[in-house]
C-alpha positions in Angstrom: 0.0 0.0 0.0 3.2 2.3 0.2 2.8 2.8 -3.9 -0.3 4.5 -3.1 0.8 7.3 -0.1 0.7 10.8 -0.6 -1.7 9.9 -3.6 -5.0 11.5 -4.7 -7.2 7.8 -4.9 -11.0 8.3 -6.5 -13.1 5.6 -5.8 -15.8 5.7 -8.2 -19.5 4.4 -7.2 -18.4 3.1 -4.1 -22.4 2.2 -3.6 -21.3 -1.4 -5.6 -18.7 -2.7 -3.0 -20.1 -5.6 -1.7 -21.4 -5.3 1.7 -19.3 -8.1 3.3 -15.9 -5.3 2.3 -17.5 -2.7 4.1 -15.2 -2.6 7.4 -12.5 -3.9 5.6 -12.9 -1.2 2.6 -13.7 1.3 5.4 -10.5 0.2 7.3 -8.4 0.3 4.4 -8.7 3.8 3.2 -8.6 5.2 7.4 -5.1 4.0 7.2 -4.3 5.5 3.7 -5.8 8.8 4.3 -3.9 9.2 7.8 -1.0 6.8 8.0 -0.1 6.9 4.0 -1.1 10.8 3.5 -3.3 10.0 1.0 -6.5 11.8 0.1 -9.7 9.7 -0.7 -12.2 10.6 -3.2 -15.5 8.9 -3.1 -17.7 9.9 -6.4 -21.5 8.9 -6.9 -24.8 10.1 -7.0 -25.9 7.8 -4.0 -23.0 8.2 -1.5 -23.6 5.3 1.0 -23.2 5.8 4.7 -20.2 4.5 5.4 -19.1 6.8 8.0 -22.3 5.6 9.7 -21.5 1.8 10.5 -20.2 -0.1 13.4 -17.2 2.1 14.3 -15.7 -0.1 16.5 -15.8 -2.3 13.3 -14.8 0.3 10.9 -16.2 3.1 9.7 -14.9 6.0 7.9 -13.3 8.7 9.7 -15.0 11.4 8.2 -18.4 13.6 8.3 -19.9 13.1 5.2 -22.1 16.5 6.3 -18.6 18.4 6.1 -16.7 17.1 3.8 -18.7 17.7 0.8 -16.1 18.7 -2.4 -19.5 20.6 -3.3 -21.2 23.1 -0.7 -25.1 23.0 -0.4 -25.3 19.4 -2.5 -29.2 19.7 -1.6 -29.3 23.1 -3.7 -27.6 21.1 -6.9 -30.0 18.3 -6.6 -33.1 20.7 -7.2 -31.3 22.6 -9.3 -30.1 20.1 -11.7 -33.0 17.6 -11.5 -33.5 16.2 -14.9 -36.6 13.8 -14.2 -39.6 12.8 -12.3 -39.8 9.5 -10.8 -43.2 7.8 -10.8 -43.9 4.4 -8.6 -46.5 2.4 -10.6 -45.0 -0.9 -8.2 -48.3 -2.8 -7.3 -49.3 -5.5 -4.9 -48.8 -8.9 -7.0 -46.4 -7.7 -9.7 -46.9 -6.9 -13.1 -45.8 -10.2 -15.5 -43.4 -10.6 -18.1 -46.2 -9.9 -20.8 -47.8 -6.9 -18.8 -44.6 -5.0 -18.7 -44.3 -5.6 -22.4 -47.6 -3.9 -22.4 -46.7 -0.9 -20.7 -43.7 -0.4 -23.2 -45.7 -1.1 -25.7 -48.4 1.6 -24.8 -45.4 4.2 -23.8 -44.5 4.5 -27.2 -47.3 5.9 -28.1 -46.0 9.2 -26.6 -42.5 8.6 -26.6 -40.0 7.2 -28.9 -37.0 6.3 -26.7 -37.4 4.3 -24.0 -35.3 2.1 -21.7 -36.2 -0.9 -19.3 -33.6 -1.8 -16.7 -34.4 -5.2 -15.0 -33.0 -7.5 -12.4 -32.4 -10.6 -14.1 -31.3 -12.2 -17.7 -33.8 -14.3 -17.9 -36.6 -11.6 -17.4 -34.7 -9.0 -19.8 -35.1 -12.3 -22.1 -38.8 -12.2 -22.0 -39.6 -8.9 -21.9 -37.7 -8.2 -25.3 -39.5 -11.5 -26.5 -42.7 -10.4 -26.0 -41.8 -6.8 -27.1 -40.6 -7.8 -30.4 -43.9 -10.0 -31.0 -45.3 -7.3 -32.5 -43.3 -4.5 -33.0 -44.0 -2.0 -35.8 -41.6 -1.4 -38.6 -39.7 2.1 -37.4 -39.0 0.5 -34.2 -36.0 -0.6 -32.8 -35.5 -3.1 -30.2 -32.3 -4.2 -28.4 -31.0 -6.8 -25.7 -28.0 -6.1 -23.5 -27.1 -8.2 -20.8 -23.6 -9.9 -19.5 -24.4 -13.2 -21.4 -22.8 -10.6 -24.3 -19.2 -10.2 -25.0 -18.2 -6.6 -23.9 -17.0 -6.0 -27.6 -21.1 -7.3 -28.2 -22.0 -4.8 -25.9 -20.5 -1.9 -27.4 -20.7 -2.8 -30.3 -24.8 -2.7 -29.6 -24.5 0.5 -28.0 -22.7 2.4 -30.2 -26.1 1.1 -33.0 -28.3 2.6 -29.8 -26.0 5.8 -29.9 -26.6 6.4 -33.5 -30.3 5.7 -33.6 -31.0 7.9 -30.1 -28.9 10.5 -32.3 -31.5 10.2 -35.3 -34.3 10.4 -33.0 -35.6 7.3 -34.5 -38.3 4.8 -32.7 -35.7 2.8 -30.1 -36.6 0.5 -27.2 -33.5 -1.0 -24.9 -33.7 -4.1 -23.0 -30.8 -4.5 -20.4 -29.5 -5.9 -17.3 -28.4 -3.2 -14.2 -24.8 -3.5 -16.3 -26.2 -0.2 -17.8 -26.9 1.8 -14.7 -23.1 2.9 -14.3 -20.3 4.0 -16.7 -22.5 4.3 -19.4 -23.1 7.4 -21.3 -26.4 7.3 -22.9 -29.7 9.0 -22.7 -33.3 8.4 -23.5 -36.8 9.9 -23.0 -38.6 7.2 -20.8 -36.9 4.6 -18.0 -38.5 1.9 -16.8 -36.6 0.5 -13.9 -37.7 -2.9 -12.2 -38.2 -2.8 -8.6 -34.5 -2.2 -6.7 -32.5 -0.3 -4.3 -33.2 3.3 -3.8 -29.2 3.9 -5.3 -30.1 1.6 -8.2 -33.3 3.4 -9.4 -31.4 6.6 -8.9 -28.4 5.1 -11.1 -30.7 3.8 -13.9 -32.2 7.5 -13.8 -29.2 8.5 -14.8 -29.9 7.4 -18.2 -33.1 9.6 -18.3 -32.7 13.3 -20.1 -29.0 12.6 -19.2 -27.7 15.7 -20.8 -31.3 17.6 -19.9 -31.7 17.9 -23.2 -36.0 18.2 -23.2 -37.9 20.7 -22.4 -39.4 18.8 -19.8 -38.5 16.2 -17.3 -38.0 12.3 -18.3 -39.9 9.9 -16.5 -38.3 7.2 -14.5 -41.0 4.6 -14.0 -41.2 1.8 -11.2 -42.5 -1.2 -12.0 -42.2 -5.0 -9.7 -42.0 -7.4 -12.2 -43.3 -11.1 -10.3 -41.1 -13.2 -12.7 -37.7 -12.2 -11.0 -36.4 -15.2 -9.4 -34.3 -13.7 -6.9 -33.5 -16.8 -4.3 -29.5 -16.5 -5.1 -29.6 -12.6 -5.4 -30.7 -11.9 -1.4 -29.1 -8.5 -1.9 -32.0 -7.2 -4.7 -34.3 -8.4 -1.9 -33.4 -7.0 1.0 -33.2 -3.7 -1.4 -36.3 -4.3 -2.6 -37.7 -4.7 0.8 -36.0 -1.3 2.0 -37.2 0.7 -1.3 -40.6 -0.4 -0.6 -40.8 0.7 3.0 -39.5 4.2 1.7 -42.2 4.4 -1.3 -44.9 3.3 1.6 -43.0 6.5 3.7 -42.8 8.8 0.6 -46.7 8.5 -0.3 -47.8 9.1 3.3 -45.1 12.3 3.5 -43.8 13.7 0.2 -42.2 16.8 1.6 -40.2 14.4 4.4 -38.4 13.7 1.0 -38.5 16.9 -0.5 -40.9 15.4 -3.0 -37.9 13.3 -4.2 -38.1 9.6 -4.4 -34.3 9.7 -5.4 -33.4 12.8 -3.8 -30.8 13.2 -0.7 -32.9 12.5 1.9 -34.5 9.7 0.1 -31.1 7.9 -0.3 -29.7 8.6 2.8 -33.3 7.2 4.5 -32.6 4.2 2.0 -28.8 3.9 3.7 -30.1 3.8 7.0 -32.7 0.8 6.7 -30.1 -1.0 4.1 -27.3 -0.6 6.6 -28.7 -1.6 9.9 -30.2 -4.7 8.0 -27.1 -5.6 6.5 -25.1 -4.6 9.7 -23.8 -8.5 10.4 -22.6 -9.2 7.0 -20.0 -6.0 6.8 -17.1 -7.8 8.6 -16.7 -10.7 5.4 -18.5 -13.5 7.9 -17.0 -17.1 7.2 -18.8 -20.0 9.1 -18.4 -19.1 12.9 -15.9 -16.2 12.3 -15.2 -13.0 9.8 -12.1 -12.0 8.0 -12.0 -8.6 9.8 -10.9 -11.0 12.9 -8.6 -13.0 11.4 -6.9 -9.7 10.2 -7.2 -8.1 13.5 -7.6 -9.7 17.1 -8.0 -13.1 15.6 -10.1 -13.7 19.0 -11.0 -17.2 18.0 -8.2 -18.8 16.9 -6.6 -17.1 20.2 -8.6 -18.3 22.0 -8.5 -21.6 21.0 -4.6 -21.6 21.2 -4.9 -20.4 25.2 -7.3 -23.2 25.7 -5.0 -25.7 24.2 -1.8 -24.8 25.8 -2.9 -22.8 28.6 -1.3 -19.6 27.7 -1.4 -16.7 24.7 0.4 -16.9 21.9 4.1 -16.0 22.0 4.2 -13.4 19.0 3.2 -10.0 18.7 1.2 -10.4 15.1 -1.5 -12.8 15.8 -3.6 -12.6 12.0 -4.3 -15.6 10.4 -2.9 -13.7 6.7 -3.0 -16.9 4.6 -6.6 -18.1 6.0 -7.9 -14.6 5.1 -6.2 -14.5 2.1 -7.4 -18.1 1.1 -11.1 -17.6 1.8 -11.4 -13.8 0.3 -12.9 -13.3 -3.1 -12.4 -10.3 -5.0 -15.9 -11.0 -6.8 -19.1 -11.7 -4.9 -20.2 -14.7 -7.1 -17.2 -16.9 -8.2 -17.3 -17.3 -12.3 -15.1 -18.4 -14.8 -14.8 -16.7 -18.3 -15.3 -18.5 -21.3 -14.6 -16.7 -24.7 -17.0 -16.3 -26.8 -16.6 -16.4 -31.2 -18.8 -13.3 -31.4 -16.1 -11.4 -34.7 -13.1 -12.4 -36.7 -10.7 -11.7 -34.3 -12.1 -13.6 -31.6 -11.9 -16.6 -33.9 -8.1 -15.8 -34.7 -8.0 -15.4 -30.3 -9.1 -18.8 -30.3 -7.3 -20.3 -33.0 -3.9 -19.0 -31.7 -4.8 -20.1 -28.1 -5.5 -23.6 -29.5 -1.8 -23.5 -31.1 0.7 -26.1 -29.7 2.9 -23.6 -29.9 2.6 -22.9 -26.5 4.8 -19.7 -25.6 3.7 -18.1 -21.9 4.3 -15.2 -22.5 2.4 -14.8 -25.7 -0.7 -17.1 -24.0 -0.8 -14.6 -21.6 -0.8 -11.2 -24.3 -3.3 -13.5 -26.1 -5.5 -13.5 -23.1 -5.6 -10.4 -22.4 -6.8 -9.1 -25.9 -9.6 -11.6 -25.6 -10.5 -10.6 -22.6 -12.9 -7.7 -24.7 -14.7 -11.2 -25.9 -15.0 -13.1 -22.7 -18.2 -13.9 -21.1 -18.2 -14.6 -17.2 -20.7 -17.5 -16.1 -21.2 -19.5 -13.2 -20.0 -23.1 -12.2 -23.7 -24.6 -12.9 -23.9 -22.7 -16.3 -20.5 -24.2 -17.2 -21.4 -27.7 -16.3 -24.9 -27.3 -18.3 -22.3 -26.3 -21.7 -20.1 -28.6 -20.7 -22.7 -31.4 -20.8 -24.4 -29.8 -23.8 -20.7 -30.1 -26.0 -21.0 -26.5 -26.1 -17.4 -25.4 -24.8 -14.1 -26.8 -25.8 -10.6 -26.5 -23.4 -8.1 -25.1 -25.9 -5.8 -28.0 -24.9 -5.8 -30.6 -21.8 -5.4 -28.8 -18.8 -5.1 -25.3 -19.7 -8.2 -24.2 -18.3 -9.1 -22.2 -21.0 -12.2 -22.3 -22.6 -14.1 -21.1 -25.5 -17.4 -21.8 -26.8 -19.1 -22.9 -29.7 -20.7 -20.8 -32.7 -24.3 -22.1 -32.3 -24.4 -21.4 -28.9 -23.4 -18.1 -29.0 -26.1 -15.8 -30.8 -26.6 -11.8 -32.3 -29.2 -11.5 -29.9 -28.7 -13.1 -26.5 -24.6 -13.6 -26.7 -24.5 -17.0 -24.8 -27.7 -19.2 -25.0 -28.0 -23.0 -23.8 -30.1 -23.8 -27.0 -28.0 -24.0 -29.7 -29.6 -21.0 -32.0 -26.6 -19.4 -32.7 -25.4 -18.6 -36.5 -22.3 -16.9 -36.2 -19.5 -17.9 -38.5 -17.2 -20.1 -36.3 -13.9 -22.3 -36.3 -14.6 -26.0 -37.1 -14.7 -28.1 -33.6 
């Protein structure tokens, strides 16, 4: 961490750390700011609370209130507003085919439009159903992280272009939109979420305030998310809810913002103190902020065994930490995908048996722009199907098929793909 001292560090959207890195994240930059001189930048629209946690834990040393780079944020959030948020969630959900309805009827008023959902398999249907029926000047695109990110840019950049001729356009995506994307349409419709997440995907609404009125950011629940192994999107679902409940008996106690300040911070609070025993990276019956700290347990269990403390000053367990932390919530592998011409020539070169390390690893990297990261079960489903190939025994790299890559989906499990592909 000494490369980093006396730096200037900007953390941007800190809101998408996972929760279990809070106290370490929080403990982290406490000792660059004021051991390592360093000064910390956090940048978002939906700053998180993280001076407000467990301080005996870790939380930041700092007053959010006062150290503002902007004075009188309140006054720029009025003052800049670009769109009106509108809650049409309802009691039971709205189905797959009913939100295609509401599109559908949308465009009848406006011609660029964006729906931001929670899962792939929803974002699926939706632009299934959507493109049912679709008139002839409209425009309908899929984006979601079963896509290369060449795919995805590539579909962007067609978005881009039509946005820019103000032609008929409907987009289709995942939450991979909501951040580090610079795009901007008339209508969003953003699937039931976190406060922060609503308030990101707004962000693509009159981006650039160019209408002469605001963009709508509508909120719909959508009852075909099946969210059992994304318990995050609940809780924040169940928090989002309790403020919309709290906004529509009080408007003014949010400054008749669902997205606003006081909205967000309200959102922090409930979020936070739900979340409050999964900040410290909990494994089973301990936390990796003990291991690297007082390591009370295994301690413990050391004075029990030999009837005294340990003999050594530095007590962490460092390699059990460092063995059980994972940089990414959900542990996937990335496969690489023949989605253009020089993925193929990717592939073919990374199949060669001349095997060079050096280059394999300069290889990698460029295809790294057609990767595709999917989970253990997903890989044993293409693996069964024939669908993914090792380049050679034990290299544990893998690419996948033509036909099971598509235009339209990226990966797909069914074998509808027709892009032009080495012979396997």
């Amino acid at each position: 961490m000494h490369n980093l001292a006396n730096a200037v560090l900007i953390f941007d959207e800190p809101q998408a750390l996972p929760i279990k890195v809070t106290h370490l994240f929080n403990q982290s930059v406490n000792f660059l700011r004021e051991q390592c001189g360093a000064t910390i930048v956090l940048c978002t629209a939906t700053q998180p609370l993280l001076d407000k946690v467990c301080e005996k834990k870790g939380a930041l040393k700092t007053n959010f209130d006062t150290a503002q780079i902007i004075s009188n944020a309140h006054a720029h959030f009025i003052g800049l507003k670009r769109v009106q948020v509108i809650d049409q969630s309802r009691i039971g959900g709205y189905s797959c085919m009913e939100v295609a309805g509401i599109v559908k009827e949308a465009l009848e008023n406006k011609k660029r439009l964006l729906v931001v959902v929670n899962t792939k398999a929803v974002a699926r249907r939706v632009f299934e159903e959507l493109t049912k029926s679709k008139s002839a000047a409209t425009e309908i695109y899929h984006l979601s992280t079963s896509m290369c990110a060449a795919h995805r840019q590539d579909i962007l950049s067609k978005i881009r272009e039509s946005l820019r001729k103000k032609k008929e356009v409907v987009c289709i995506s995942t939450q991979l939109i909501e951040a580090g994307v610079d795009i901007s349409f008339e209508c969003v419709f953003r699937s039931l979420a976190g406060i922060d997440s609503i308030a990101q995907a707004a962000g693509r609404c009159n981006r650039n305030g160019e209408m002469d009125q605001f963009g709508e950011v509508v909120i719909l629940n959508c009852n075909e998310e099946k969210l059992a192994s994304l318990p995050e999107i609940t809780i924040a679902q169940e928090k989002t809810e309790r403020i919309l409940r709290e906004y529509h008996a009080n408007p003014t106690r949010f400054d008749n913002d669902i997205i606003g300040l006081k909205a967000i911070d309200r959102y922090y609070q409930l979020y936070f103190y739900d979340r409050s025993g999964d900040m410290d990276y909990p494994i089973e019956g301990d936390s990796l902020l003990s291991q690297l700290s007082t390591n009370a347990i295994a301690v413990s269990e050391y004075q029990r065994i030999n009837n005294a403390s340990p003999p050594i000053f530095m007590r962490q367990s460092f390699a059990s930490a460092g063995s059980r932390f994972e940089v990414i919530d959900a542990p996937t592998e990335g496969i690489i995908t023949p989605y253009n011409d020089e993925a193929h020539q990717l592939i073919g070169s990374l199949c060669s048996k001349q095997r060079v390390p050096a280059a394999t690893r300069a290889l990698l990297k460029q295809a790294q722009r057609y990767s595709v990261n999917i989970f253990s079960s997903d890989k044993a489903k293409l693996i069964g199907l024939n669908a993914i190939i090792e380049t050679y025994p034990e290299s544990g790299i893998y690419y996948l098929k033509d036909r099971f890559y598509t235009e339209t989906y990226g990966v797909t499990m069914d074998e509808s793909g027709s892009l032009a592909f080495l012979s396997t």
